[in-house]
RODO-2510 file (C-alpha; in nm, 4 decimals, decimal comma):
residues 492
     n   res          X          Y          Z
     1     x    -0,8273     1,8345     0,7360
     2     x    -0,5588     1,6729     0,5847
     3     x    -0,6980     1,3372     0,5855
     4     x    -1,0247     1,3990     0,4096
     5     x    -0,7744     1,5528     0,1127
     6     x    -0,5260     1,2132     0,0929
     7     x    -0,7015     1,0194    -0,2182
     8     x    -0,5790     0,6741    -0,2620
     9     x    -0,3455     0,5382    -0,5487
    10     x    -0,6359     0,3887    -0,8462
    11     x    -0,5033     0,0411    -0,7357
    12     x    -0,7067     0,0293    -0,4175
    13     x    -0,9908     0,1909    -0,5032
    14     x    -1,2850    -0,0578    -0,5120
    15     x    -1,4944    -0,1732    -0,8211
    16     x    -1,8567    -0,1324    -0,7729
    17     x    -2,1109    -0,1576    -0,9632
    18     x    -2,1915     0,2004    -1,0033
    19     x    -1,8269     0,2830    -1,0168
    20     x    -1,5088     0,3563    -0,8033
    21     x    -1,5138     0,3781    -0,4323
    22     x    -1,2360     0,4492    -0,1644
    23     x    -1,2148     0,2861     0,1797
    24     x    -1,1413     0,5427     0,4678
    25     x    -0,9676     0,3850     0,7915
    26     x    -0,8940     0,5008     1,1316
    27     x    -0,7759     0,2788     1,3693
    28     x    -0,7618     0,2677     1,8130
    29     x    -0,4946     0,0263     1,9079
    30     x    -0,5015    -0,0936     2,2216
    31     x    -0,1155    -0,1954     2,3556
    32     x    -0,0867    -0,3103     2,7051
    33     x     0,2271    -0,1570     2,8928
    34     x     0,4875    -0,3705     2,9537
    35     x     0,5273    -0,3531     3,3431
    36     x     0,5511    -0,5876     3,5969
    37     x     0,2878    -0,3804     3,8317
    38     x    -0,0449    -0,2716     3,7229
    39     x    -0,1328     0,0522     3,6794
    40     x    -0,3218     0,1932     3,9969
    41     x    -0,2121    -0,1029     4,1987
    42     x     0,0960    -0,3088     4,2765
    43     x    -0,0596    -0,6141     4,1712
    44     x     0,1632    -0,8212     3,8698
    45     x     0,0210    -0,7510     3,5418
    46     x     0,2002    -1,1041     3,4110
    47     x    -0,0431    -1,2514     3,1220
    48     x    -0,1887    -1,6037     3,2798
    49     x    -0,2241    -1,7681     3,6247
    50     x    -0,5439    -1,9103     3,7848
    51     x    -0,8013    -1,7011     3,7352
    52     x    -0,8278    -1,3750     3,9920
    53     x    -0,4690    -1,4822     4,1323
    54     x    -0,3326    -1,1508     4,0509
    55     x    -0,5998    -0,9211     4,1760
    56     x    -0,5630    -0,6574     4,4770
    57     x    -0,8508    -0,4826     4,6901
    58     x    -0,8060    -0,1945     4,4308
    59     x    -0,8243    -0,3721     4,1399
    60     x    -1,1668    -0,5611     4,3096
    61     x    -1,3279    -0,2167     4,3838
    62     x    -1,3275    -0,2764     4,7366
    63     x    -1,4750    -0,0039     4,9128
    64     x    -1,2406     0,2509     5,0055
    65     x    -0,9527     0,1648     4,8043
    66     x    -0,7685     0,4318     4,6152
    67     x    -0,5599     0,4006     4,3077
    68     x    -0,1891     0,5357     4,3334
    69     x    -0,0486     0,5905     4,0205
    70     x     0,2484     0,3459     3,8797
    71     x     0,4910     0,6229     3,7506
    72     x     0,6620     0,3503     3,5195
    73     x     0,3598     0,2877     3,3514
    74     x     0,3393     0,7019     3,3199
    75     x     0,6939     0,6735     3,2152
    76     x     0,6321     0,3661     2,8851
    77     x     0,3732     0,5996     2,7538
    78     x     0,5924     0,9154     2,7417
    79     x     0,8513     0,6851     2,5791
    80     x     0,6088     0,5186     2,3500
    81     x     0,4732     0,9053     2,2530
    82     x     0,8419     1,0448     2,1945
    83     x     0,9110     0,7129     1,9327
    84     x     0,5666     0,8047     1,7369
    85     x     0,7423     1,1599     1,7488
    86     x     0,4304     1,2884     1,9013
    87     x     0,3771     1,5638     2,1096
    88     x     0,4387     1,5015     2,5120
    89     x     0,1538     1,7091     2,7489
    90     x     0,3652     1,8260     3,0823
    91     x     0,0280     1,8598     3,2109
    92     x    -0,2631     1,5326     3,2120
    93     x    -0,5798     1,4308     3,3447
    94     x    -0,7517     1,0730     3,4754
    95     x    -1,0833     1,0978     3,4089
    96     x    -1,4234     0,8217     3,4872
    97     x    -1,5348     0,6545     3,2188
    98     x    -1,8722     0,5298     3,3361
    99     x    -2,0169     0,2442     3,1985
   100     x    -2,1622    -0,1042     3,3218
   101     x    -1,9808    -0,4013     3,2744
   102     x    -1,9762    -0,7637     3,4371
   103     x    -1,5670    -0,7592     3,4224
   104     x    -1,5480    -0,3833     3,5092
   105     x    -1,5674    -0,3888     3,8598
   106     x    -1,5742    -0,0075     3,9441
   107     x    -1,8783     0,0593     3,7310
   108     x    -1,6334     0,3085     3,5727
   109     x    -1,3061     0,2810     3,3952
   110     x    -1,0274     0,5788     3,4586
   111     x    -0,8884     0,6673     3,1292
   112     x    -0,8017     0,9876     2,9807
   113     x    -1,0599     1,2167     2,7987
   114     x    -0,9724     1,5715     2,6775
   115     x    -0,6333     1,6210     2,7981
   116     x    -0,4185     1,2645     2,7500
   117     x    -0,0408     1,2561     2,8131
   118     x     0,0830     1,2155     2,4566
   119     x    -0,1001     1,4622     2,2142
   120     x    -0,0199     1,4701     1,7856
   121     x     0,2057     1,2274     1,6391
   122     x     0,3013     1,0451     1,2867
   123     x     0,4435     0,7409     1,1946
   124     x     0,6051     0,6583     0,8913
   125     x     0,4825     0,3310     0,7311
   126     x     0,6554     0,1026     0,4134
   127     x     0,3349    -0,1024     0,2724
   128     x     0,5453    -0,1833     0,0027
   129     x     0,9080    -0,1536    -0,1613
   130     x     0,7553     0,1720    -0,3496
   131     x     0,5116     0,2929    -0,0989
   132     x     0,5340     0,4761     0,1887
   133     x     0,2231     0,6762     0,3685
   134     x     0,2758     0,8814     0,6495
   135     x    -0,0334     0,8395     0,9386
   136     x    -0,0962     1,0872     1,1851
   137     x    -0,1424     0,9903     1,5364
   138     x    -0,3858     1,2124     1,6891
   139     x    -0,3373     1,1383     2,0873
   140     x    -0,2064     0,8420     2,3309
   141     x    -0,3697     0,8109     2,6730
   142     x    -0,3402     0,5739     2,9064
   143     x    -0,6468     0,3852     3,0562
   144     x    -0,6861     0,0761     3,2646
   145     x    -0,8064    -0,2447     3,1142
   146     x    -1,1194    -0,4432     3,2609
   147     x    -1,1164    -0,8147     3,3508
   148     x    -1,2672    -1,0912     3,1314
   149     x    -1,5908    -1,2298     3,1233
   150     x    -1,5799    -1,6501     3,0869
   151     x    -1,9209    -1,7451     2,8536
   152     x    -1,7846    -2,1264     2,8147
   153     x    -1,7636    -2,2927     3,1982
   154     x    -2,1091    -2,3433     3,2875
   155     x    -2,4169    -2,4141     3,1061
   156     x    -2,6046    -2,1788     3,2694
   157     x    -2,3708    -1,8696     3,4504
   158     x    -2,0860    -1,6909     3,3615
   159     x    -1,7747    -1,6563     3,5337
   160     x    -1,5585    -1,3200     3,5997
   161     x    -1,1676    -1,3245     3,5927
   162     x    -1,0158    -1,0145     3,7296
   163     x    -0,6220    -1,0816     3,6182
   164     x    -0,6611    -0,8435     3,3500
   165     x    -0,8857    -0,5920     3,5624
   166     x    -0,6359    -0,2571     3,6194
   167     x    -0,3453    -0,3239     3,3332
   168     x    -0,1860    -0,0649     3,1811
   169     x    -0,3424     0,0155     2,8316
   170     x    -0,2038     0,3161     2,5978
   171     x    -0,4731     0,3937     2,3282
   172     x    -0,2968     0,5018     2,0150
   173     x    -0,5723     0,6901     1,8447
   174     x    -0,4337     0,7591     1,4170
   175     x    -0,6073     0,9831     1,2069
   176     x    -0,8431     0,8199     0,9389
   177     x    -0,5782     0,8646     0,7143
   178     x    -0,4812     0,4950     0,6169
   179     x    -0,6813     0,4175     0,2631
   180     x    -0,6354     0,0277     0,2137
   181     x    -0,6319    -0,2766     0,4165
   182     x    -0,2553    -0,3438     0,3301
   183     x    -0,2156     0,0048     0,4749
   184     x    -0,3623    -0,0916     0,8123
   185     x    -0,1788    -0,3988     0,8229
   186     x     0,1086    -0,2527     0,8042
   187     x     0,0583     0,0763     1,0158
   188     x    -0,0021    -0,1886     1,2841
   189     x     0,3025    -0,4194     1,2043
   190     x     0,5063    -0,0502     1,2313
   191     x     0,3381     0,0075     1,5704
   192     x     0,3947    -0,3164     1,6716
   193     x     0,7424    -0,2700     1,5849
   194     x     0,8397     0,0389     1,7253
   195     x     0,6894    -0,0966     2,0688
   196     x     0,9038    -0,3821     2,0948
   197     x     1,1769    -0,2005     1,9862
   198     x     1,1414     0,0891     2,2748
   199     x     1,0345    -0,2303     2,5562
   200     x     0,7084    -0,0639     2,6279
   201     x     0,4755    -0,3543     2,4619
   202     x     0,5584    -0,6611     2,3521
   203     x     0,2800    -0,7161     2,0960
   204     x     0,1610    -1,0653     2,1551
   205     x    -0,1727    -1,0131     1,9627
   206     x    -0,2189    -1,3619     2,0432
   207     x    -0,2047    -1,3188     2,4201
   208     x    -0,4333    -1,0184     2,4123
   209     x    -0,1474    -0,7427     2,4588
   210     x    -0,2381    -0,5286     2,1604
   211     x    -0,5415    -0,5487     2,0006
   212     x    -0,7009    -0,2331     1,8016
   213     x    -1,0838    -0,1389     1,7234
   214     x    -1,1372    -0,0667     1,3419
   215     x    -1,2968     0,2347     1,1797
   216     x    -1,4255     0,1967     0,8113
   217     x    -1,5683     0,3810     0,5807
   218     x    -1,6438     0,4637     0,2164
   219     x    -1,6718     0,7271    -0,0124
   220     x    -1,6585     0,8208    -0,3680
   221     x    -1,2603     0,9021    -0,4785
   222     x    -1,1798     1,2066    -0,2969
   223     x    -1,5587     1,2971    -0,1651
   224     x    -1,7149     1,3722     0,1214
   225     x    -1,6436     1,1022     0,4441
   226     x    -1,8978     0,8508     0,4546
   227     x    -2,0707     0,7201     0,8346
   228     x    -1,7963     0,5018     0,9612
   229     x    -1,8804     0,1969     1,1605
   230     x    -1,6627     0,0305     1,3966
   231     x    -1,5108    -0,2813     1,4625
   232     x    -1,4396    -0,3661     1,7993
   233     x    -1,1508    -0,6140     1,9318
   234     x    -0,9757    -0,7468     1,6460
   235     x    -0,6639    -0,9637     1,7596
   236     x    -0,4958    -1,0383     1,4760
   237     x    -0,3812    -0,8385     1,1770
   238     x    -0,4535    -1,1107     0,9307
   239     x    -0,8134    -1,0903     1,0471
   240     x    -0,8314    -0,6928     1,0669
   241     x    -0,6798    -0,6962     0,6774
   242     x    -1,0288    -0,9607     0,6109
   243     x    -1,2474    -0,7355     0,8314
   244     x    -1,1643    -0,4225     0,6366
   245     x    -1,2110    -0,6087     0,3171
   246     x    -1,5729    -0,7511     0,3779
   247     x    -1,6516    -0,4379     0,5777
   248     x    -1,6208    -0,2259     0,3138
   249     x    -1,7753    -0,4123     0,0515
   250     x    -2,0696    -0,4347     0,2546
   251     x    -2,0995    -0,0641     0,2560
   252     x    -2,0670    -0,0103    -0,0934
   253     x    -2,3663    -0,3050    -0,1774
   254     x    -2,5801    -0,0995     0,0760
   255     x    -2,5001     0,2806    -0,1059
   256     x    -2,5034     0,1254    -0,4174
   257     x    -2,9047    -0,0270    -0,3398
   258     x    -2,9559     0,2902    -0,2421
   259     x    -2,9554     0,2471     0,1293
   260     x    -2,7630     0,4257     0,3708
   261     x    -2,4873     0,2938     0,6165
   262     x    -2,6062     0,3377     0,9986
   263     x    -2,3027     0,4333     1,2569
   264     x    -2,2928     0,1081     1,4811
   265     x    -2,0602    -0,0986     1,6689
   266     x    -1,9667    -0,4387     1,4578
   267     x    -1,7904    -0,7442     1,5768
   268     x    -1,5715    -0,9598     1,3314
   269     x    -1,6623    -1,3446     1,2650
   270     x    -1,3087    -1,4774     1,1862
   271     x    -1,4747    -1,8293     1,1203
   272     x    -1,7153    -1,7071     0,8603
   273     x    -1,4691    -1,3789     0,7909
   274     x    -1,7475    -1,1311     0,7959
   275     x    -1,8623    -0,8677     1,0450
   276     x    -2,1755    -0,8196     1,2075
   277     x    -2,3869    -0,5957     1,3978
   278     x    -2,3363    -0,5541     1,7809
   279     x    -2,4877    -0,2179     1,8818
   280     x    -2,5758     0,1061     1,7137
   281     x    -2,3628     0,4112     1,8192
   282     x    -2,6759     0,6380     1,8019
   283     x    -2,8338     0,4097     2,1037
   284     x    -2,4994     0,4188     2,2974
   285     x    -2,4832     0,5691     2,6432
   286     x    -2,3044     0,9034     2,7327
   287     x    -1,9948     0,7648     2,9088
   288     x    -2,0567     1,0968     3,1675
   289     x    -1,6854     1,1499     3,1884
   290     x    -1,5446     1,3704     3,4313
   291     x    -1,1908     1,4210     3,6545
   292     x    -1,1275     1,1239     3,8764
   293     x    -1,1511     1,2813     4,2479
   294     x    -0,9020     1,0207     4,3646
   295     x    -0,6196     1,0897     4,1400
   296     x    -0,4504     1,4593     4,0972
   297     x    -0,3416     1,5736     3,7711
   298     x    -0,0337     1,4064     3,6302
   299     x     0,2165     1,7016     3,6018
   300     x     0,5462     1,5948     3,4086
   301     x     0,8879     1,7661     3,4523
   302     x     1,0744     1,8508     3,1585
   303     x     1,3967     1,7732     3,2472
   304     x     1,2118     1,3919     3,3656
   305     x     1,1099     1,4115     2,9639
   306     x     1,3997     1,4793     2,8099
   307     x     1,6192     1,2339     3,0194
   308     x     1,3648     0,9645     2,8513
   309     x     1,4124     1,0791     2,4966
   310     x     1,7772     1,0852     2,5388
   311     x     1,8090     0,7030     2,6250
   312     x     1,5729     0,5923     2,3745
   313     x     1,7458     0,3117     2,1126
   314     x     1,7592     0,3755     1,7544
   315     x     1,4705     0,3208     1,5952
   316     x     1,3847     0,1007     1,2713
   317     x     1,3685     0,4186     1,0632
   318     x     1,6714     0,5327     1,2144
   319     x     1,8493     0,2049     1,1708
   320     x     1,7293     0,1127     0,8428
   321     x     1,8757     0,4333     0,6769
   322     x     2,2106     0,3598     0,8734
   323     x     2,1957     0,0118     0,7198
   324     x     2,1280     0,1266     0,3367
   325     x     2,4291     0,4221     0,4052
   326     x     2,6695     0,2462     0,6023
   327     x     2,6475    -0,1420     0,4782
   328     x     2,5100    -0,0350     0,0969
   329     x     2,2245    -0,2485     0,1084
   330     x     1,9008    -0,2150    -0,0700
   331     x     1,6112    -0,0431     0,1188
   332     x     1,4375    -0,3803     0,1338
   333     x     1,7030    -0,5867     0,2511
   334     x     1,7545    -0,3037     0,5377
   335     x     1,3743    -0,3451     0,6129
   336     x     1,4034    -0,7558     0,6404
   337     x     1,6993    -0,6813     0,8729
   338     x     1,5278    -0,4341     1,1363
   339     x     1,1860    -0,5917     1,1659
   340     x     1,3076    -0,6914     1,4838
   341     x     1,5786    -0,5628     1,7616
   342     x     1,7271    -0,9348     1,7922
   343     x     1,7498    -0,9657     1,4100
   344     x     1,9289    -0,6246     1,3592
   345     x     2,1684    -0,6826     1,6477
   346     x     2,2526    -0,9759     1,4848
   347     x     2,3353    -0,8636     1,1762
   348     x     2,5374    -0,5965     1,2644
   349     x     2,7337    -0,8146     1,4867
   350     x     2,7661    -1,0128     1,1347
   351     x     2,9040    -0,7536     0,9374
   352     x     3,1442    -0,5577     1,1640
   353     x     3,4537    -0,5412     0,9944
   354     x     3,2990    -0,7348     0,7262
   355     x     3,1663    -0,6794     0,3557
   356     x     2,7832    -0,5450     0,4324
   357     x     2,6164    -0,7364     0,1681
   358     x     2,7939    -1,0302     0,1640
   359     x     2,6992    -1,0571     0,5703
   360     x     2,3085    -0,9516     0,5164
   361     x     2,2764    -1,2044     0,2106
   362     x     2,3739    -1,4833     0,4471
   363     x     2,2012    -1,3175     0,7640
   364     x     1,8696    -1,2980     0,5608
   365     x     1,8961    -1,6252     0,2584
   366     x     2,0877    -1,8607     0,4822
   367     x     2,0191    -1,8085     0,8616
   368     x     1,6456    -1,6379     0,8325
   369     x     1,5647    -1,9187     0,5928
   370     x     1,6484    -2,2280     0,8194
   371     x     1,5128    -2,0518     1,1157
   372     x     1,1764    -2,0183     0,9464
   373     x     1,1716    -2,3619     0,8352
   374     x     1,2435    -2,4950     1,1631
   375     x     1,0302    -2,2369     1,3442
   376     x     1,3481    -2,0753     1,5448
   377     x     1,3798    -1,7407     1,5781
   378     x     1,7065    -1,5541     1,6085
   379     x     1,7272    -1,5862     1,9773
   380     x     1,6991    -1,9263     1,9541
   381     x     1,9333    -1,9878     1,6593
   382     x     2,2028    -2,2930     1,6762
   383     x     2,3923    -2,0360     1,5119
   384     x     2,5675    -1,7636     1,6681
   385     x     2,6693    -1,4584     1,4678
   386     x     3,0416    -1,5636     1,5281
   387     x     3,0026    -1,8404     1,4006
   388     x     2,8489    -1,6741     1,0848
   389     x     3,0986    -1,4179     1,0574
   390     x     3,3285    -1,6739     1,0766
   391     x     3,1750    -1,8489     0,7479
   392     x     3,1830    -1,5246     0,5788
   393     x     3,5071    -1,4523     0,6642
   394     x     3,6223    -1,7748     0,4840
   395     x     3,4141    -1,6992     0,1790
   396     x     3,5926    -1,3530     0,1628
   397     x     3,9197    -1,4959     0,1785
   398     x     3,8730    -1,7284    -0,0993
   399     x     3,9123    -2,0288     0,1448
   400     x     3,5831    -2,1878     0,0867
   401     x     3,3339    -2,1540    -0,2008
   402     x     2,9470    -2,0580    -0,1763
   403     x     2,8671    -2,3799    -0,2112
   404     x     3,0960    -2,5038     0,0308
   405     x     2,9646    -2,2480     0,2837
   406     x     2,6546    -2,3957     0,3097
   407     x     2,7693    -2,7226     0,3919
   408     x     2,9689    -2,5706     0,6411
   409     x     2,6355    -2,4150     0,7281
   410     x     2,5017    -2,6917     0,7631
   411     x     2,7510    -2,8950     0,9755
   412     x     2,7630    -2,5796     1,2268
   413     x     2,4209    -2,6174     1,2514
   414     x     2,3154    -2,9618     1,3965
   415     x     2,6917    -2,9836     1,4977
   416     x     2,8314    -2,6798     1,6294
   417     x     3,2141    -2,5937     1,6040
   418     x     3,4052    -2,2874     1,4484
   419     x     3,4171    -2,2935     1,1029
   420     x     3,7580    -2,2525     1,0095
   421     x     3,8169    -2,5848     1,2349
   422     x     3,5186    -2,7614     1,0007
   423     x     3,6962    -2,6572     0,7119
   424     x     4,0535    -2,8108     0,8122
   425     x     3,9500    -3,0908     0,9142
   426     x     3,7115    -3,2008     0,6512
   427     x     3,9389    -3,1057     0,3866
   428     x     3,6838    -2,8963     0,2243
   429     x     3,9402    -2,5871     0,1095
   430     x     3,8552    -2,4144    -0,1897
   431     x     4,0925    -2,5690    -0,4676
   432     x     4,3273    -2,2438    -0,5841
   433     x     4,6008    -2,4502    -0,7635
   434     x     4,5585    -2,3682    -1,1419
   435     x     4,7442    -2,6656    -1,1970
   436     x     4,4962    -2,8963    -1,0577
   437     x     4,1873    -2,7407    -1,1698
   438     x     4,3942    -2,7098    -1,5254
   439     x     4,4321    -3,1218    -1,5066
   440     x     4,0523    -3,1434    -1,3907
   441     x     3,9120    -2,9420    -1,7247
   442     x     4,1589    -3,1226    -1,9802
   443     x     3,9901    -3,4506    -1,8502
   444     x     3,6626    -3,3137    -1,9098
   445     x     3,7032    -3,1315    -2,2728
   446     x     3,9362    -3,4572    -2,3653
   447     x     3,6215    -3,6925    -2,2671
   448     x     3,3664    -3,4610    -2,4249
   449     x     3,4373    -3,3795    -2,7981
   450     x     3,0837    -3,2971    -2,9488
   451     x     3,0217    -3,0779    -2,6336
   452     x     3,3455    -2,8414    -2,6919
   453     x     3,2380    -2,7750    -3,0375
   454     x     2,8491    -2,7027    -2,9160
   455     x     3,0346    -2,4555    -2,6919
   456     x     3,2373    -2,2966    -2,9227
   457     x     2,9229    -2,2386    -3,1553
   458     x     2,7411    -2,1441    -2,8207
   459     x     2,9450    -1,9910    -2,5514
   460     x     2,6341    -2,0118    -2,3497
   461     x     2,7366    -2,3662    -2,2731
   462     x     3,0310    -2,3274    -2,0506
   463     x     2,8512    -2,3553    -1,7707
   464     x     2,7735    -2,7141    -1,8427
   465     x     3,1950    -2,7252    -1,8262
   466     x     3,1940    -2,5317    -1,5294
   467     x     2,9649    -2,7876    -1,3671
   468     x     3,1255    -3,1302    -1,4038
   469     x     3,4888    -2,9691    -1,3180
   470     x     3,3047    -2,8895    -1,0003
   471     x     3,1782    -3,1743    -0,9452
   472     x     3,4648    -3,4121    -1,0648
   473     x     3,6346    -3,1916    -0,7654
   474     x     3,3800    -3,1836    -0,5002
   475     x     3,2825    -2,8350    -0,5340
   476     x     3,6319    -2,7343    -0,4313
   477     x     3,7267    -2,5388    -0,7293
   478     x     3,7574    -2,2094    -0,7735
   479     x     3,4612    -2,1244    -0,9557
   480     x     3,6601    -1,8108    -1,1421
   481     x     3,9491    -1,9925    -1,1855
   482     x     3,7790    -2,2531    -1,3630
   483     x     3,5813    -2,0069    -1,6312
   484     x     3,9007    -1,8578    -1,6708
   485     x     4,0875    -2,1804    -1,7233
   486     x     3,8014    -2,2874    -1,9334
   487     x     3,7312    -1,9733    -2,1873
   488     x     4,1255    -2,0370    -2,2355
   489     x     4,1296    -2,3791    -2,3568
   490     x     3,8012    -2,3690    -2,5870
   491     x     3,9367    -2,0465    -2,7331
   492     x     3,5839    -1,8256    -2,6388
***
């Protein structure tokens, strides 16, 4: 398989004792569809209310109660399959998942087994400005999620909350083909982003929305696969890049003491940030799966298919090489700019009809900055890409300096207005007159003898000139104008 061949760049392979190792990662993320209904039932999948508020006789088990399939729910997996630019099966199966579980009402969960709806995929992923690995996406099936079990109300008994009990969940399966945990971060951040980019999951890790179980192994540089173990449930991608890390040290101290690694089921400890045994695979139950009797197969027209594809947005591969081509901007820049819809939107409503880099230097330095800072994000941004087109458009013209611009900035920010306005009536117009930037550097070389002949010896030292004329004129010079003017009179 082509996995097992992929060996990773020297960098991340891992110094043991006895030598070099590679770490070997699969990953199963788990991304809740976004849809108002659940999947089987027309109960609201919305994250939170009082606990069991959002719970039907189906998604209780009630006796007799039959799922019905939610065909939007079918419909955000097909979408989510055709942006991984995986294959779509016309033809699908449910099948019973039997296991026991507190929170899993049924005594069986209906997922798909051997035939899922969205079959071989890849997905390109940056992990950094040089790097790029392609990981293959082996299937997406859609399952329902079970409730949640509540550990911390009573001293004594634990409670059941069925909300969750019958969401939609796709399970994005990759290949083990990701050789680093900067590599799984990001594989994840990628997913993540092409989700929220094609509205079929909105990612909220925090919330419980996509979550992924990890698979880690190690092995000599390009050897045989090692027994993986896997780590169920981790919500965060900081914690799964700390998982990875500790997880496969631990295997290597084990090999290297010349024990061997037992396939198990681990859970991570973010508090203490290491992982720890929860069950071994080899004393796992057969799941028994089989067809679900209640539920027919899911056949998909192709015309229904292709109708999807065709209204899908562009995606950030798509846009980011439109950026670099159409706006010249550097790869990275392009990246920053599409890690989000909102953000890209933006921009581009920045730099129509305006110089590319110019617009993505204040889109990403200026606006990106201050809404970190403040903890905005673009949707909530005091400033509306009008307004910082309108900025720009100043700057282009030669009406305002850079330095100007960001007290214009500024000002539109905790004040509002339209920039051009801001600039008439504070008086803060780029000075263009030669003649009054000519009388502002005679009054400086005049009152600074020793310093003109420093500068002739080093020319280095204009820009101690070209400071104080900006200053003894607010900033309002022309910053060109005033090296020009300069370079004349001290003869450099």
């Amino acid at each position: 398989m082509e996995s097992a061949k992929r060996v990773a760049d020297k960098k991340d392979w891992i110094k043991g004792a006895t030598g070099d190792w590679e770490v070997i990662i699969g990953l199963e993320v788990h991304a809740q569809v976004l849809s108002k209904a659940k999947l089987f039932s027309g109960s609201s999948a919305e994250f939170g209310g009082d606990p069991n508020a959002h719970v039907s006789t189906v998604d209780a088990a009630m006796p007799g109660m039959l799922p019905v399939i939610n065909k939007f729910c079918v419909e955000q997996a097909v979408r989510t399959g055709l942006g991984l630019k995986a294959q779509i099966n016309n033809y699908s199966v449910f099948d019973r998942k039997n296991y026991f579980y507190p929170d899993l009402p049924q005594g069986y969960q209906i997922s798909q087994y051997k035939q899922p709806v969205v079959g071989e995929g890849q997905v390109l992923v940056d992990v950094d400005a040089d790097t790029t690995v392609t990981v293959g996406i082996e299937r997406l099936h859609l399952e329902q999620d079970a409730g949640k079990s509540l550990h911390d109300q009573h001293p004594n008994m634990s409670f059941v909350d069925l909300n969750r009990s019958g969401c939609a969940l796709m399970e994005i399966v990759s290949r083990p083909d990701m050789r680093s945990a900067d590599e799984a971060k990001a594989y994840v951040t990628k997913l993540r982003q092409i989700m929220r980019y094609l509205g079929t999951c909105d990612g909220n890790m925090e919330q419980g929305s996509m979550r992924a179980d990890v698979n880690v192994s190690v092995r000599r540089p390009g050897g045989e696969f090692g027994t993986r173990c896997e780590i169920k449930n981790v919500n965060s991608i900081r914690f799964m890049g700390q998982a990875i890390e500790y997880e496969a040290r631990r295997q290597i101290g084990i090999l290297e003491d010349g024990g061997k690694i037992d396939q198990e089921t681990r859970l991570f400890d973010a508090r203490k940030g290491e992982t720890r045994s929860m069950r071994s695979k080899e004393e796992a139950h057969d799941y028994r799966y089989f067809p679900d009797p209640d539920l027919l197969p899911l056949e998909l027209e192709q015309a229904w298919v292709d109708g999807i594809a065709a209204a899908l947005p562009e995606l950030p591969d798509e846009k980011k090489s439109r950026f670099v081509k159409t706006y010249g901007l550097s790869a990275y820049d392009a990246s920053v700019l599409v890690s989000e819809r909102a953000s890209a939107d933006y921009f581009e409503s920045v730099a129509k009809g305006r110089d590319g880099k110019l617009a993505a230097n204040w889109v990403i330095n200026e606006l990106f900055g201050r809404l970190n800072k403040e903890g905005k994000t673009v949707e909530t941004s005091p400033v509306s890409a009008t307004q910082i087109g309108g900025i720009v458009n100043l700057i282009a013209a030669g009406t305002i300096s850079g330095k100007i611009a960001k007290d214009v900035f500024e000002i539109i920010w905790t004040e509002g207005g339209n920039p051009a306005d801001v600039v008439e009536a504070r008086g803060l117009k780029q000075v263009t007159d030669t003649g009054a930037i000519e009388k502002a550097v005679d009054e400086i070389v005049a009152a600074n003898p020793d310093k003109v002949e420093a500068a002739r010896a080093k020319p280095n030292m204009l820009g101690w000139f070209v400071g104080q004329v900006m200053k003894s004129t607010g900033g309002k010079a022309n910053p060109q104008a005033v090296n020009d003017i300069l370079k004349a009179k001290l003869g450099l």
